[in-house]
C-alpha positions in Angstrom: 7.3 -35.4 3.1 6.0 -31.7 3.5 8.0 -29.2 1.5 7.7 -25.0 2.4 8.1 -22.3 -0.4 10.9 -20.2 0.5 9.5 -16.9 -0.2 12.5 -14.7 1.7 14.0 -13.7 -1.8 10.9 -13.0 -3.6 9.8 -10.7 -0.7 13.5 -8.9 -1.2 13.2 -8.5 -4.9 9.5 -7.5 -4.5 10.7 -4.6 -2.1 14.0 -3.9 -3.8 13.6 -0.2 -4.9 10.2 0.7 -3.2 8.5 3.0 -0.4 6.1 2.5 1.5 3.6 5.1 3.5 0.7 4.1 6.4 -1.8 5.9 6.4 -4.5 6.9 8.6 -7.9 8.3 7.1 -11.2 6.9 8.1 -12.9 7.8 4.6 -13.7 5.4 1.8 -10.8 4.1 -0.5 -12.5 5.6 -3.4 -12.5 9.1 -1.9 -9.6 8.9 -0.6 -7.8 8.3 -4.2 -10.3 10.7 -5.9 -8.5 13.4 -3.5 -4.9 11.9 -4.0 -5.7 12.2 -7.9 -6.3 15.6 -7.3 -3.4 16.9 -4.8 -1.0 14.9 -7.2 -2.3 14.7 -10.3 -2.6 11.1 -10.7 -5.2 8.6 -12.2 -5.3 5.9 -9.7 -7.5 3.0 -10.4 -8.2 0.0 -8.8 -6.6 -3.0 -10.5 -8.8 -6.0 -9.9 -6.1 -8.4 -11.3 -4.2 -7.3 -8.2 -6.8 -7.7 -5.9 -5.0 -9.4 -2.2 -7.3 -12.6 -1.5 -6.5 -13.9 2.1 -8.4 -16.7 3.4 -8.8 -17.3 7.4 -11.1 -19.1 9.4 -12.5 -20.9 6.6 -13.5 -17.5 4.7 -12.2 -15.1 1.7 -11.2 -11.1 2.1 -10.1 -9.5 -0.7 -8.3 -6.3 -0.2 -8.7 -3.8 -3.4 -5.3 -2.3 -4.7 -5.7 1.0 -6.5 -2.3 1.5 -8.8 -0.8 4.4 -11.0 1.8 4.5 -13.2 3.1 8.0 -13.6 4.0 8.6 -17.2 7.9 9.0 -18.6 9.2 7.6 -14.9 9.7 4.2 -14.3 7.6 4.8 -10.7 4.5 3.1 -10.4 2.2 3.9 -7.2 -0.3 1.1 -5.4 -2.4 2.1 -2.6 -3.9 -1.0 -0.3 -7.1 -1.3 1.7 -5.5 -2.4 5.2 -8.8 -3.9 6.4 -12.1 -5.8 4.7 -14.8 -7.0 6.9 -12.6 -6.7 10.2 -9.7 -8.5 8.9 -6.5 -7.0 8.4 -4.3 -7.3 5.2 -1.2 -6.2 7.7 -2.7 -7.1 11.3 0.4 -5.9 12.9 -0.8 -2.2 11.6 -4.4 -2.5 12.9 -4.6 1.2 13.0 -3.5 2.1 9.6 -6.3 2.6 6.9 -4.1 2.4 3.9 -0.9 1.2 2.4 1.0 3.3 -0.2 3.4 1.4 -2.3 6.0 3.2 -4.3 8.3 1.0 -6.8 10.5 1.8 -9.6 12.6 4.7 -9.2 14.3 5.4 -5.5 12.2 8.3 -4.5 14.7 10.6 -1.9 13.8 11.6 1.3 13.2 15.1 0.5 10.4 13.5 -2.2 8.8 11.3 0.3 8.7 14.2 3.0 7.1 16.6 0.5 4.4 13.8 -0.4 3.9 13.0 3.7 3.6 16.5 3.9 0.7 17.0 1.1 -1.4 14.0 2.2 -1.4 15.3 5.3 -3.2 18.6 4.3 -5.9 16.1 2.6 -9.0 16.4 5.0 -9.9 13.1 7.0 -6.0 12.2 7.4 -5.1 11.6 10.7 -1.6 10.2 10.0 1.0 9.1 7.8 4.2 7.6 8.3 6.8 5.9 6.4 7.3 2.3 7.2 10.6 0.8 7.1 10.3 -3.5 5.7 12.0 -4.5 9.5 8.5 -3.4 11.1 6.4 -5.7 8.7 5.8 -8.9 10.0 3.3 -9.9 7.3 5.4 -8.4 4.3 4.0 -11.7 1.6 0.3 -10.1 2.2 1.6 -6.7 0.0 3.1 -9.3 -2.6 0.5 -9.6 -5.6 
């Protein structure tokens, strides 16, 4: 007898109170967060024990996750690499470069569209949207 992890509910709590952003910038993650640190005055680092290890086709990819905790907010900030060695953490979002994860405290919509709005002044963005959970096919690859 085969028995299947039900993994609907963790993948609600996981999501409960977050936001998240796709991004498209064709620069290297570490650049990319050295200029979010600066636009936003943030300390992103990347979080090893975090790390996203998929294996397909009989091979490993790990996908780094930078993360930030702002101080006195309960609000803590992850930002994925989409793709390692032309596989995709989120293969339905082929295009996007990078996943921004906000969870803790419910950002509004006029904070989201201010932060949309500076990251796209960053140079080498291309696009960013906000992506609702109902477009993410894949949602247990953001769950670390």
């Amino acid at each position: 007898m085969k028995m299947k992890l039900d993994t609907a509910g963790m993948e609600d709590d996981f999501f409960e109170d977050s936001r998240l952003l796709g991004i498209v910038a064709p620069i290297k993650d570490y650049l990319f967060c050295w200029q979010l640190n600066q636009v936003f005055r943030f300390n992103f680092r990347i979080n090893h024990n975090i790390e996203i290890l998929l294996t397909k086709k009989l091979r490993s990819f790990y996908f780094t996750v930078y993360e930030y905790a702002e101080p006195h907010r309960y609000l803590t900030h992850y930002l994925y690499n989409n793709e390692h060695d032309g596989e995709y953490l989120l293969p339905e979002f082929k295009h996007l470069d990078f996943l921004w994860l906000m969870k803790g405290d419910v950002l509004d919509n006029s904070g989201i569209q201010s932060m949309i709005a500076a990251v796209r002044q960053i140079n080498k963005v291309q696009l960013v949207t906000e992506l609702t959970y109902s477009q993410i096919k894949n949602k247990q690859h953001l769950i670390f």
